[in-house]
C-alpha positions, 0 to 999 in steps of 0.5 A, spaced: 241 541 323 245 535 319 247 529 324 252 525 324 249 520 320 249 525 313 257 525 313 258 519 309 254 522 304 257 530 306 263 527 304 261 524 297 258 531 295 266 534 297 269 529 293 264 530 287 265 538 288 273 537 287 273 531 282 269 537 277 273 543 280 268 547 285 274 548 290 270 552 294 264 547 295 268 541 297 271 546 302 265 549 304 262 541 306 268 539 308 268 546 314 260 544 314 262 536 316 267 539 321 262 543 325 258 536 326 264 532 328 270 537 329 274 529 330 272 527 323 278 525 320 276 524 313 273 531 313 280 534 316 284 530 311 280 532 305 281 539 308 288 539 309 289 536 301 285 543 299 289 548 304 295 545 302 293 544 294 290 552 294 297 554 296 295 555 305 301 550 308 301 552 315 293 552 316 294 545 310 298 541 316 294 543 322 288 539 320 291 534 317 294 533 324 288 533 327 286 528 322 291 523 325 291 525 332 283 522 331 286 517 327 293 515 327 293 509 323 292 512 317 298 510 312 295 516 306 295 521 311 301 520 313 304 520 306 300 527 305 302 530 311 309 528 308 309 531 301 305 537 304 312 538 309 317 537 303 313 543 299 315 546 306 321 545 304 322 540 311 325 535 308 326 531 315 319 532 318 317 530 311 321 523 312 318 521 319 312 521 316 313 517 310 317 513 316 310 513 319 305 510 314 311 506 311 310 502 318 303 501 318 303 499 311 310 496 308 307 496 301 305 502 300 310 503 294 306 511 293 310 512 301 317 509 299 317 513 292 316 520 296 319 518 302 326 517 297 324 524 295 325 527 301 331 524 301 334 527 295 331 533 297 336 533 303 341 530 300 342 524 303 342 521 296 345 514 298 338 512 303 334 516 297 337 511 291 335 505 296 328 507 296 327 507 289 331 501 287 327 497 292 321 500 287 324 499 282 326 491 283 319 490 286 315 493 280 318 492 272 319 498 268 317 503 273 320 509 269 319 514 275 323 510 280 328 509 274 329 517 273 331 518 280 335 512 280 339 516 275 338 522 279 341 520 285 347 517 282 348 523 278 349 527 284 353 522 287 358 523 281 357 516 277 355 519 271 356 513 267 351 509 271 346 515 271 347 515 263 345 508 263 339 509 267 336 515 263 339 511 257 334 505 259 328 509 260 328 512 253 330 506 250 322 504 253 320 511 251 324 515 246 319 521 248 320 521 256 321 528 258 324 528 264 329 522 262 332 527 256 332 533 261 336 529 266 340 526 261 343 533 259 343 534 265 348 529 266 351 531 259 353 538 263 356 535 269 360 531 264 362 537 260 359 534 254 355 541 252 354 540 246 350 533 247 347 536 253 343 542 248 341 536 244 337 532 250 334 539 252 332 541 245 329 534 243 326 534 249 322 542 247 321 540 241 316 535 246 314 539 251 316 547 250 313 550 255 316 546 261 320 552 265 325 548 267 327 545 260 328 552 257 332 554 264 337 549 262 337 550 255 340 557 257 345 554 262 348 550 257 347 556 252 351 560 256 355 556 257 358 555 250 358 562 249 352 563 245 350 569 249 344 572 245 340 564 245 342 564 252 338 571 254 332 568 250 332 561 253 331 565 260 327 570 257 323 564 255 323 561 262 320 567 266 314 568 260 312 561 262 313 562 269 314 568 271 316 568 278 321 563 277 326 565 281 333 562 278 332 564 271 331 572 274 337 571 277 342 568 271 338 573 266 340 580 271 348 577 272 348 576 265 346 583 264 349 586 269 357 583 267 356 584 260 354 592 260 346 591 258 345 596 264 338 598 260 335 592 262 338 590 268 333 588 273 327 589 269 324 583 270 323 583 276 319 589 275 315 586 269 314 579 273 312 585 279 306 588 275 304 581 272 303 576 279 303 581 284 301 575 289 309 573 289 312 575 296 319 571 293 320 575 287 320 581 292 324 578 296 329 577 291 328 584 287 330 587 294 336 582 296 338 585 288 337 592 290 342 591 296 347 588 292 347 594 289 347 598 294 340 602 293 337 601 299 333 606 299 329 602 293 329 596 296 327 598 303 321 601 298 320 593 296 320 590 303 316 595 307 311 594 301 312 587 302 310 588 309 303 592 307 301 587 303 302 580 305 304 581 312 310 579 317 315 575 314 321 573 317 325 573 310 323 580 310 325 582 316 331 579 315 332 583 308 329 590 312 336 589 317 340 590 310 336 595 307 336 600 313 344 600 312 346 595 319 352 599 320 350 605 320 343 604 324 344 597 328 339 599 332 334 598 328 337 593 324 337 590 330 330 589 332 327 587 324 333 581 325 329 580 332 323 580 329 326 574 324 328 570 328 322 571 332 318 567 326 323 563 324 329 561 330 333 556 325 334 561 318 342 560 319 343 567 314 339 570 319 343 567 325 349 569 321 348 576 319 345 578 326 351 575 329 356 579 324 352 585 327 353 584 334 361 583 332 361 589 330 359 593 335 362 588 341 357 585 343 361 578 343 358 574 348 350 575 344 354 573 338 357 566 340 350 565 343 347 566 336 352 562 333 352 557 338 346 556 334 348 556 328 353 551 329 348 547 330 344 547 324 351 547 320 357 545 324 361 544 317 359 552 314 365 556 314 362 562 316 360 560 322 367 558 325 370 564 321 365 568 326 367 564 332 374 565 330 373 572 331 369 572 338 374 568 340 380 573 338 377 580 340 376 577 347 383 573 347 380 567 348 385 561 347 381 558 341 382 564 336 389 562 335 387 555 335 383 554 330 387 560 325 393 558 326 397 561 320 400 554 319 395 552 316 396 556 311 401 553 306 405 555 299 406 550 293 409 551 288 407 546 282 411 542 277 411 543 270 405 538 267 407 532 263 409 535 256 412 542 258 419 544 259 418 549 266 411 551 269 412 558 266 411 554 258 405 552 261 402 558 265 403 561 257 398 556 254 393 556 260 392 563 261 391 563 254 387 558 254 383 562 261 383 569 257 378 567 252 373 565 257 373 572 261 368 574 256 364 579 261 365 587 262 364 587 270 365 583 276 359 578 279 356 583 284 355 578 289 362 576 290 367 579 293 371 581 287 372 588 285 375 592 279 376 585 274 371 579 271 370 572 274 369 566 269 362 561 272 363 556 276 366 549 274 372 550 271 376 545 272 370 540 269 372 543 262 375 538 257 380 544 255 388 541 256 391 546 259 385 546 265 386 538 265 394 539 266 393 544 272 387 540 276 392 534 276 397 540 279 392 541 283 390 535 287 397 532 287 399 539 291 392 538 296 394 531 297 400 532 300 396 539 304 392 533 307 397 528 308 402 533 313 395 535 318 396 533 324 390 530 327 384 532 332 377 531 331 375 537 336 378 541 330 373 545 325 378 543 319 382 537 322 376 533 324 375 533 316 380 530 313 381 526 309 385 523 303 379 522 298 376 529 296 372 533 291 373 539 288 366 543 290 368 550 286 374 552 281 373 559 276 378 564 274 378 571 276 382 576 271 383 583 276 385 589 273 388 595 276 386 599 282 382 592 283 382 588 289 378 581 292 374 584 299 376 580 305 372 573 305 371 567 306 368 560 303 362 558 307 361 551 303 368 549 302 374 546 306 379 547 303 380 553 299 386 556 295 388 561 289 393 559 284 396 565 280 398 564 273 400 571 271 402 577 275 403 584 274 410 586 275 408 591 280 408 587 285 416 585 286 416 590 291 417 588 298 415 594 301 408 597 298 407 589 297 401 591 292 397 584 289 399 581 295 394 575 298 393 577 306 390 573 311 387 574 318 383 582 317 375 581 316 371 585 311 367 588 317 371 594 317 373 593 325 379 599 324 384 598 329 381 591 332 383 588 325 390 584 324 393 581 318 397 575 320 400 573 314 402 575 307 404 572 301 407 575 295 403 573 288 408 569 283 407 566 278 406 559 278 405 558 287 399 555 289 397 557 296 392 552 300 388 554 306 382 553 311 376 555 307 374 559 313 380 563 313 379 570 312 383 572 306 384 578 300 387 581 297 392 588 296 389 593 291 395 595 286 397 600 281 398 597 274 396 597 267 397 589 267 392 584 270 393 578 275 389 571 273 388 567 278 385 560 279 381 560 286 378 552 287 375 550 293 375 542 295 369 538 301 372 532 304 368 526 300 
């Protein structure tokens, strides 16, 4: 039997093995060297590279635990560790350790580059801008450091500054790919398409077969109304890589809203057969699949699912849906448990179960699973829509607190500079709205019906008439903010602030016998709808269709559901409330449409 001695040169043969791609050699004499010495850090690191670069993350993070338990002070380690919790999509775990070899190390440039990674992934894009200037000011040209430098200041909404830094980069290397990405990128968010579809095909022309370049392309494409490229583009994406799971969705919502019912879904199909080692794609396949209420396929999916690649808390928790929860909450109610059991902190799971559990009474369970979920995310609105409603069926004094129906406030908006009466104005806005309502249906996953909805970002477009109402707008939610009272134990008082960002804005053109289900906004703040145009049926006082109504969930609750408060639609009133109000709205009866202007705002 080898003896310890042998290691050394064991572990050269293991290195050799990967450097000329015999993979399982290396593993084979790594698994070898750990039987001789099962605390051999080199043996279980190199080991752990190889579970994790073979796609086996958990088993990856336990040897290269063990290798540090043997040996702590190991700087590499600890920055491997780290980047194979950010492919684990654990950003915070994955700072600790770069916090750790950065310790033992303070010149391990390698760490602080992955460590403001890290960061970025979390979104702390302050402390990620401090690694990678502190990279930057101490090694010259570092392209790298400088690319998401411009990254980190484009998320932070300095556009310019971010031009500055990809612009700096190609003027050292005119090809650099990730620079003209991101400098379209940026373009986008400026709303400079155009300019943003030349940096994506200069940087194809260099690198076509780079998914995410093709991805971005048809975002852009999309966007400019070249529906056909923009269906190429993603086409071309998932020809690359065809489990990308964001090109699969914007290809099937593009031709579910613009009537292409032949080849909806067909992707997911296609990339089923081709890689059927993807558990995401079935999962995002079934989430489809419920959406459309075709329960009975999508539970086909996910028991198969089960079958092949075994217990999944994502799985579990789309089973719970297919199995139609309202009708059997029993046995939703187990395939949520089972969720929950592999992955206790999945804030939808949290969520969905608890909306289970309200639904049949069961109010004290609720609040403790929501309890938990606050603790995730104390800002989602979805969370304390759901605890208003624990708090209001068990007449907790908390409901009326936190729904309070002043909080929900009309304004009527003045005419914008150049316009004699905020009626001239709303002519040439919804003109200007209209031409962009250029799909067939509505957006499955949202909660309008009977109507179509533009994309997201509106109020970013350079349009004059958009631009004039955005001012309205935020003037109207200053003074909003302004009148709050303060209290910082209060989900919407804590927040607030003067200075705020508009997170959402589209537009929603509702036909006849169509309606908003009753909803929340779970990323916003402050949410509100500004009606541009109204069909005359909605005058009447008493069968008041159209109307806006706050207070009745979507969960169908029959007699425990009260409307507290109700608005009627006129052209012109803007009305602002906490995103975590329940709201929809009244069907109506008419050949003449309603369109709106919804936008949600997050306290900066």
């Amino acid at each position: 039997m080898p003896q310890k001695n042998n290691i050394p040169a064991m572990l050269q043969q293991a290195l050799g093995a990967q450097k000329s791609g015999n993979i399982a050699l290396a593993e084979e004499t790594c698994r070898k060297i750990i039987i001789i010495d099962d605390n051999q850090p080199d043996a279980l690191q190199f080991l752990g590279l190889i579970c994790r670069n073979t796609g086996r993350l958990d088993e990856g993070e336990a040897l290269m635990r063990r290798s540090l338990n043997a040996a702590p002070n190991q700087p590499h380690v600890w920055n491997n560790l780290g980047n194979l919790l950010r492919a684990k999509g654990e950003a915070d775990s994955a700072v600790d350790c770069y916090n750790k070899a950065i310790a033992i190390n303070p010149e391990y440039t390698d760490a602080y580059m992955n460590r403001g990674l890290a960061l970025f992934d979390g979104n702390d894009f302050e402390a990620a801008l401090t690694d990678f200037k502190n990279i930057s000011d101490r090694t010259a040209n570092n392209l790298p450091a400088i690319n998401m430098i411009g990254s980190c200041l484009r998320e932070m909404g300095q556009l310019e500054k971010a031009e500055e830094a990809f612009g700096s980069i190609l003027s050292l290397k005119p090809d650099h790919v990730g620079a003209l990405n991101n400098l379209g990128l940026t373009y986008k968010l400026s709303n400079r398409l155009e300019d943003a579809l030349s940096m994506f095909e200069k940087a194809l022309a260099i690198a076509p077969s780079v998914p995410e370049l093709n991805y971005n392309t048809g975002n852009v494409l999309f966007e400019l109304g070249r529906l056909d490229d923009a269906i190429s583009a993603f086409e071309r994406t998932i020809a690359i890589k065809t489990d990308y799971l964001e090109a699969h969705k914007t290809l099937n919502m593009i031709y579910w809203q613009h009537g292409m019912s032949d080849k909806h879904l067909v992707s997911y199909l296609n990339t089923m057969r081709s890689t059927p080692n993807s558990l995401p794609i079935r999962h995002q396949y079934a989430d489809e699949l419920i959406l459309h209420d075709r329960m009975e396929e999508a539970f086909s999916v996910l028991e198969e699912a089960l079958r092949v690649f075994g217990e999944d808390y994502k799985t579990y928790a789309l089973l719970a849906h297919a199995v139609r929860a309202d009708k059997n909450p029993e046995k939703a109610g187990e395939y949520f448990k089972k969720s929950l059991k592999l992955k206790s902190d999945e804030l939808g799971t949290l969520l969905d179960f608890s909306r289970l559990l309200i639904l049949h009474k069961d109010y004290k369970q609720a609040l403790e699973l929501l309890d938990r979920a606050e603790k995730l995310n104390p800002d989602n609105q979805q969370t304390i829509a759901y605890q208003g409603v624990c708090w209001d069926q068990t007449d907790d004094p908390r409901g009326s607190w936190l729904n309070d129906m002043e909080f929900v406030r009309p304004f009527h908006i003045e005419a914008p500079e150049g316009y004699d009466s905020v009626e001239e104005f709303n002519k040439d806005l919804k003109a200007a709205l209209l031409k962009m309502h250029t799909a067939k249906n509505q957006p499955i996953e949202q909660t309008l019906r009977g109507g179509t909805q533009t994309p997201g970002g509106l109020l970013k477009k350079p349009v004059k008439e958009i631009q004039l109402a955005r001012k309205a707008f935020e003037k109207a939610f200053h003074k909003y903010i302004s009148e709050l009272p303060l209290d910082p134990t209060h989900p919407l008082l804590r927040r607030r602030s003067e200075n705020f960002s508009i997170s959402g804005s589209w537009s929603v053109r509702l036909a006849g016998e169509g309606f908003h289900i009753n909803h929340v906004h779970p990323d916003g703040w402050l949410s509100s709808c500004y009606y541009v145009d109204v069909p005359e049926v909605v005058s009447d006082e008493e069968q008041k269709q159209g109307w806006i109504k706050f207070g009745e969930t979507s969960m169908y609750m029959g007699e425990r559901e009260t409307i507290n408060k109700i608005y009627k639609p006129e052209a012109g009133l803007l009305v602002i409330f906490p995103s975590y109000m329940y709201h929809g709205t009244i069907p109506f009866q008419s050949k003449e449409f309603r369109l709106t202007l919804p936008m949600d705002v997050v306290p900066n």
